[in-house]
C-alpha positions as CSV (number, residue, x, y, z in Angstrom):
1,X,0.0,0.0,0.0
2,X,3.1,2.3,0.4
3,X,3.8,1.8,-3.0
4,X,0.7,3.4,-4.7
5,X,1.5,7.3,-4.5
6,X,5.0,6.2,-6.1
7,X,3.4,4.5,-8.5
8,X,0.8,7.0,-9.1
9,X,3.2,9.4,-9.4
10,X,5.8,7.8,-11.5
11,X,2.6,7.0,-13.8
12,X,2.1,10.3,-14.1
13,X,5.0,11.4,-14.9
14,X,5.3,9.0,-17.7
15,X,2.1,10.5,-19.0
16,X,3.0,13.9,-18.6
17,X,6.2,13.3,-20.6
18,X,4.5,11.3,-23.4
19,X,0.7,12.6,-23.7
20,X,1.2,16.1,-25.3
21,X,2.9,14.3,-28.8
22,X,0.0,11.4,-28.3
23,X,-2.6,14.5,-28.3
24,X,-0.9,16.6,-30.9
25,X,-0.6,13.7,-33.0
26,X,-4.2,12.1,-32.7
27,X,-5.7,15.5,-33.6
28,X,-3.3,15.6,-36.4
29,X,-4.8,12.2,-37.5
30,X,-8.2,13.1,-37.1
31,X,-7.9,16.4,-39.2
32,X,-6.1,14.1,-42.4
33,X,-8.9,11.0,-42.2
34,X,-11.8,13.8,-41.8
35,X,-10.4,16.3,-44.5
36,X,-10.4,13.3,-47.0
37,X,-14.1,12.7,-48.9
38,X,-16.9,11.3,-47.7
39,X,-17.8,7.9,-49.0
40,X,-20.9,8.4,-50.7
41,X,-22.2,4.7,-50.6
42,X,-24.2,3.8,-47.7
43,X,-22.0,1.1,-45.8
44,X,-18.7,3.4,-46.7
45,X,-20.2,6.5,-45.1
46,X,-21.4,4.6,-42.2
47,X,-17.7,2.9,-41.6
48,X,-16.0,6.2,-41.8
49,X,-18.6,8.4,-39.6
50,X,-18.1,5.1,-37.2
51,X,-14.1,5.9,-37.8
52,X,-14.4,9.7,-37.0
53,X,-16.3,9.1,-33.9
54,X,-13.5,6.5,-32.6
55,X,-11.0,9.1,-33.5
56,X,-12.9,11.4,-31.2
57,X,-13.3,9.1,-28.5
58,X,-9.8,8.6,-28.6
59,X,-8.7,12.4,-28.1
60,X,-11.5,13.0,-25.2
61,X,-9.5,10.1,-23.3
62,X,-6.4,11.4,-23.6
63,X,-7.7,15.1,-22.8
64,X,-9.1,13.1,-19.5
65,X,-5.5,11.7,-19.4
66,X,-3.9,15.5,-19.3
67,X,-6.8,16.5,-16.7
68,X,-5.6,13.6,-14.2
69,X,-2.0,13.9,-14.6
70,X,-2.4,17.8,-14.2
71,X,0.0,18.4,-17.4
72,X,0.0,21.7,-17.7
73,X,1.3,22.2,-13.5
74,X,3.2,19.4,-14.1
75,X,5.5,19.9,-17.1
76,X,8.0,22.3,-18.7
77,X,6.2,25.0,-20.9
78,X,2.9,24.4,-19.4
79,X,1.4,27.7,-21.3
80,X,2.0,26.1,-24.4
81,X,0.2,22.8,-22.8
82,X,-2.5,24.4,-21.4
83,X,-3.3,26.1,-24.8
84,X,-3.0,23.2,-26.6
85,X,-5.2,21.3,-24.7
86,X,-8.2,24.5,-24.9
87,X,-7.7,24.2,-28.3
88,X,-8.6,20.2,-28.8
89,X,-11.3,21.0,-26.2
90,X,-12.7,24.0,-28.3
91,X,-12.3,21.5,-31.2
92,X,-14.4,18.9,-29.6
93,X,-17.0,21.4,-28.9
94,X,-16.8,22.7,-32.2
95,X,-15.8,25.8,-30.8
96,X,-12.3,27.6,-32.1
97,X,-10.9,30.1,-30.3
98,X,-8.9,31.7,-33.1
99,X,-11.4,32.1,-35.4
């Protein structure tokens, strides 16, 4: 049982070292697959919407990743962390900041 907060905390900063490039790059992914057409045929349409909303999935985990691990207290140019992460947030919403 003495073992858990060092665990915890080694596990977190593992993810805290290796989460910002697994979220930068899974948007990244997301924007190429949903940028390319849309399959027109029934079954192809309904594979890649199916696709898209895995993708999604996938980035709201790792955003619930950064919340737990408290990345952007936690690492080295945490301004740049924090925005990054509003942004794939606003992204989620469909909200953009920028725009």
């Amino acid at each position: 049982m003495n073992q858990k907060p060092t665990i915890e905390g080694r596990t977190r900063a593992q993810i805290a070292q290796t989460l910002p490039h697994a979220i930068e790059r899974a948007i990244g992914s997301y924007h190429h697959f949903y940028d390319q057409p849309t399959p027109t045929d029934a079954k192809e349409f309904a594979s890649h919407h199916t696709a898209c909303k895995a993708a999604i999935a996938h980035i709201e985990l790792l955003l619930k990743l950064a919340r737990w691990a408290d990345l952007p207290d936690e690492c080295n140019g945490s301004d740049d962390l924090k925005i990054m992460l509003e942004q794939a947030q606003n992204e989620l919403n469909g909200t953009n900041r920028d725009e």
